[in-house]
Each structure stands twice: as structure tokens, then as C-alpha cells.
Residue, then its C-alpha position, 0 to 999 in steps of 0.5 A: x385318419x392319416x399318416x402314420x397314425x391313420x395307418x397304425x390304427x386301421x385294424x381298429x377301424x376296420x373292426x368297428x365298421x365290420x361290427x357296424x359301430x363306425x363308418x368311413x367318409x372319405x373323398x368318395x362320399x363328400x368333398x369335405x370329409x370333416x362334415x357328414x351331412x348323412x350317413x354314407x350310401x356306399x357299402x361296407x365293402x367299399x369303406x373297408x377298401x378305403x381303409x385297406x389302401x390307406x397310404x402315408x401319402x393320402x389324404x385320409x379319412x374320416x371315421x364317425x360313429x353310429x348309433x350303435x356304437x355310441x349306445x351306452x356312451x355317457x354323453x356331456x352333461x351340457x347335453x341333457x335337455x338338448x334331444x337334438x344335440x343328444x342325437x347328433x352327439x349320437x350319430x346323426x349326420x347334419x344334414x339329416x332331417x327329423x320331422x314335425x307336425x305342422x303345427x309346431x310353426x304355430x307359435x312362431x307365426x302368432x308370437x308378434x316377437x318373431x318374424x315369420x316367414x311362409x314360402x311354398x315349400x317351406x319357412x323360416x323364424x327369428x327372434x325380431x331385432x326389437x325383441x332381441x334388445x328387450x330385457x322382458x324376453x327371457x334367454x330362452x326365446x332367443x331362437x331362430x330357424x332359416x331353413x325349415x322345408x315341408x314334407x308329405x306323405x301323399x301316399x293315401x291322397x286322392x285330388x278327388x276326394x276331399x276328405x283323402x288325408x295330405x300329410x303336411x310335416x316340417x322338416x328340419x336339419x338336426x344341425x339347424x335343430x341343435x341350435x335352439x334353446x333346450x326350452x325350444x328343443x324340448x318343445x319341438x320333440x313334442x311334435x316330432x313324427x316318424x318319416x314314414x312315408x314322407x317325401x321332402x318339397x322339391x323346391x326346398x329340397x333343391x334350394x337347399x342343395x344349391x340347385x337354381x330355381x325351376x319351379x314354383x308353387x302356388x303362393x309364388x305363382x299367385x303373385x308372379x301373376x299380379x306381377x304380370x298384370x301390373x306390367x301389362x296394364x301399366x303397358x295398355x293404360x299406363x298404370x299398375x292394376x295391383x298395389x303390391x305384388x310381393x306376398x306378405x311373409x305370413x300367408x300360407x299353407x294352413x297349420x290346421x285344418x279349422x274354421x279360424x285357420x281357414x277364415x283367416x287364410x281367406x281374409x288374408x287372400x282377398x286382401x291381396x286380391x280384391x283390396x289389391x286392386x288400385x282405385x286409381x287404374x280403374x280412375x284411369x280407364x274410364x270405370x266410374x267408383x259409383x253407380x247412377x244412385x250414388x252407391x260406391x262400386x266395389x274393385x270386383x265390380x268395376x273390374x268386371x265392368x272394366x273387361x265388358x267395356x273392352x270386348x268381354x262379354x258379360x258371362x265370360x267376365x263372370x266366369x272368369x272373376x267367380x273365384x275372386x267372388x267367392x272369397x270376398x263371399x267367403x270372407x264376409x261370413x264371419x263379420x256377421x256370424x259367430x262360429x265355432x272353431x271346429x276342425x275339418x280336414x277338408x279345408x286342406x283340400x279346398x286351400x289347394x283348389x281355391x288357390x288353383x281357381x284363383x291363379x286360373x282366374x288371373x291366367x285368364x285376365x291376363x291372357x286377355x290383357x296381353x291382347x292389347x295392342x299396346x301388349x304385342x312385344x310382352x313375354x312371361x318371362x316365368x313362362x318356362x318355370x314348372x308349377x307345383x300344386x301343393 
């Protein structure tokens, strides 16, 4: 609403607000008033005064309808089967979020015509190139999301207790939403929940409205560790501890508290871990790859052997290590059994323990190496950066 025809139809403007069918967006609540990201904070009071001093010279404002005054309205017909898109047509802002059980990523990681991608706080899915270009994928897979964040609901959690529920949902923008297929709309409303009680990841939050990083959680502390280690063991011994330190796209928050999940979660975790470790640093200082009867020394092994021959004693070294023992323990268990793929809500405790242990575990080595000598000038340059445990 501007000029001569903003001003001659305020009195309907103002009729609709005061009935609760509109609302004002104007300079006060957003920069570009041609975008509603959400509803507006401001008070009808202080929208009616935007329309009562509503000049020829003014820049204008924007007036967007609600829910209420869209209920009865006949919508397009390209709409029908697109909920997302029906609700925005009907008064969502586009930066709103609906909200999902965390399961509805579950198709997404196992399809191998995605790429998925696990962050702390959040995730992101698209249809591959390859899959793109191939005529046997059918229109409706062409999907993608790149902003999709992580809620919870930790209203009833207790860090003691493991059988306390952490509600993990996704959260995703209703203009994000509006972009897939009516195929994949339809199958995301199958897993939309109510956003009672439910609090947005703050590192996703942040990011996604521009704020600078000062924070990680546990996967990315994780690695930023692997990465201090290989700087300082390439700084003592002149050769990287880890083969990579960059976490593969996959890894992440468990999607359901089951057996399956949690074995896959712990394969994948001695991978970065046990079967990270270089041969060829232990090679370098000194630990041999076998014992005096031939038999071949795991990485674990050789790594506790490598902290004794240089001053840590031998139940310090196994304190400290115990967390990585477990899980290549851990891991090991389903190569010899058959298990039956059975739910159990505290394995999302024990994901939130296991990777505090770990990251303690790596704390500790790495305090340790940057004792050396060869060490006196390094700094964690993450040292400031706040960790979020879940």
C-alpha cells in the first residue's frame, strides 16, 4: 500500500487488521516489507498507527493476510496436493517452521540417489547429478532440501537418567517445504508434529540468520580434535596421526533409537577413530606393527604402546584410551552374532555419553602431546569456541 491508492484504501486496511483477517508489515518489522519471514511481534495498536500516518510521500507498506482471513478462500488448483504450499498460500510466513519426526530423514540417507549430509545441528539432501541426468528416476524424486535444523523438546530430560525422552525433531522453512514435489509434500505431512515444547538447535538457528560461528557440537568437536592431533604429532614426529580429519557427510544423530541404528552409528565411529589411525606414524616412532610371536598389533595397541614409551604410565594410558576400546568392543559384536533389530530409547542417551567419552578421551591425548618440546609455540585455535552437548 502506497500513493494515492494506499491511501484511498486504508479504511479497508484498517477494518481487516482490527478484525484480525490482515496484518501490517512495514520498515518497523522487516527491511524488505515484500517478504514476511513471520508473522509480526508488533501489537495491532502499533500496525493501525502504521496505517493511520500513511502519507503519499511514504514509502509504504505491505498488508498480508492470516489464516483467518484466507479460511473459505478457494485456493489455485496447482495447489491441491502441495500441504506446504496450501499453507503458506494461506498465511504462513516463509520463514516459519513446521516440524517433523526425525525419522522423515530416513529415506533421504538410505537412498544412494541422494546425498546426505549430517551436521550437528542440522542437515541437508539433494538429488545426486547422476541421478538427476537419469531417465529411470522418476519427476517426482527431483528433491532437494539445504537448510533443514534440529529441534528439541527437553522439557522432561534428565542427563541422568537414560530412559528420560530427548525429543529430536527436524525443523524445516514452509518456504524450503514448498519447493518439493507434491509426491514428497505429502509424505513429509506424514511425519509433521506440534511445535509444543520445542526449542530450535542454536548453532542452526544462528547460521541461518547470519550470525558468525561460535559454537560446535559434538561431531564437529570430534574432529576439530583429530585435527589438533595431527598438527601436533606432524609438529613432534613429523607425521599426521589420523588419515583424514574431515567427518564423512553421513555420520550423525541416530534417526531411531534401534539396535541397527546404533550398531551402524558405532561401526562408523571406530572407523574415524581406530581405523583412522596412520600405520605409518606409529612406523615413524618407533612402535613395532607386531609382537615377538608374530601376531600383528592393532592401531589401539600401538597407540597405548606409543603414550608408555614416552612417559605415560600404563594405567593412565588405559584410562584414558578405555572409550575407544569399547567401541572397536562394540563394534565387534554384531560380526558374530545375529541381533534382532529392536528399539531402545536409551541408545539415544548413550550416543550423547559415548561421544562426551571420546572427545574426553582425545582432550586428554592431545593435552598430553602438546607437552612436547617440539610443541611449546602451538595454540588451539578452537580454544574459545562454546561446545553444545547435544
Amino acid at each position: 500500500m502506497y500513493g494515492d491508492d494506499g491511501v484511498a484504501s486504508r479504511p479497508a486496511a484498517i477494518e481487516l487488521v482490527q478484525l484480525g483477517l490482515a496484518q501490517v508489515v512495514s520498515g518497523a518489522d522487516y527491511l524488505n516489507i515484500h517478504i514476511r519471514p513471520w508473522p509480526s511481534k508488533r501489537t495491532v495498536d502499533s500496525q493501525l498507527q502504521d496505517l493511520e500516518e500513511l502519507t503519499l510521500d511514504d514509502y509504504g507498506v505491505c498488508l498480508y493476510p492470516l489464516s483467518a482471513g484466507m479460511r473459505g478462500v478457494r485456493l489455485p488448483g496447482r495447489l491441491t496436493g502441495r500441504p506446504y504450499a496450501r499453507a503458506m498460500a494461506r498465511g504462513r510466513g516463509t520463514l516459519e517452521t513446521a516440524y517433523f519426526e526425525f525419522a522423515v530423514l530416513e529415506q533421504y540417507r538410505n537412498d544412494g540417489r541422494f546425498r546426505f549430509n549430517f551436521g550437528d545441528g542440522g542437515a541437508s539432501m539433494w538429488l545426486t547429478d547422476e541421478a538427476s541426468d537419469d531417465d529411470d528416476v522418476f519427476e517426482r524424486d527431483h528433491v532437494g532440501l539445504s537448510h533443514m535444523g534440529f529441534a528439541y523438546d527437553l522439557s522432561r530430560y534428565d542427563a541422568g537418567d537414560l530412559t528420560s525422552p530427548i525429543e529430536r525433531r527436524v525443523a524445516v522453512f514452509y518456504s524450503d517445504l514448498c519447493t518439493l514435489t507434491p509426491e514428497h509434500q505429502r509424505r513429509w505431512e506424514t511425519y509433521e508434529v506440534p511445535e509444543d515444547n520445542l526449542e530450535l538447535h542454536p548453532i542452526w538457528w544462528g547460521s541461518q540468520m547470519g550470525h558468525w560461528g561460535d559454537a560446535v557440537g559434538p561431531f564437529s568437536h570430534l574432529f576439530l580434535e583429530l585435527e589438533n592431533l595431527n598438527e601436533l604429532s606432524t609438529l613432534a614426529f613429523s607425521e599426521p596421526m589420523f588419515r583424514y580429519t574431515e567427518k564423512p557427510a553421513d555420520l550423525g544423530w541416530l534417526l531411531r533409537p534401534s539396535q541397527r541404528e546404533w550398531d551402524d552409528f558405532v561401526l562408523q565411529l571406530d572407523k574415524a577413530l581406530s581405523d583412522n589411525l596412520r600405520p605409518q606414524f606409529f612406523d615413524q616412532v618407533g612402535i613395532p606393527s607386531e609382537d615377538p610371536t608374530g601376531q600383528r598389533l592393532g592401531t589401539l595397541v600401538r597407540l597405548d604402546r606409543f603414550m608408555q614409551n614416552h612417559g605415560v604410565t600404563e594405567s593412565e594410558a588405559r584410562k584414558v584410551l578405555e572409550p575407544l576400546r569399547q567401541i572397536r568392543k562394540a563394534r565387534q559384536k554384531p560380526a558374530h552374532a545375529v541381533r534382532e533389530n529392536l528399539n531402545d530409547r536409551t541408545y539415544i542417551h548413550q550416543q550423547i555419553n559415548l561421544l562426551q567419552e571420546v572427545i574426553g578421551a582425545l582432550t586428554g591425548v592431545r593435552g598430553w602431546l602438546s607437552s612436547h618440546p617440539a610443541c611449546s609455540e602451538w595454540s588451539n585455535s578452537n580454544e574459545t569456541l562454546s561446545v553444545y552437548p547435544l
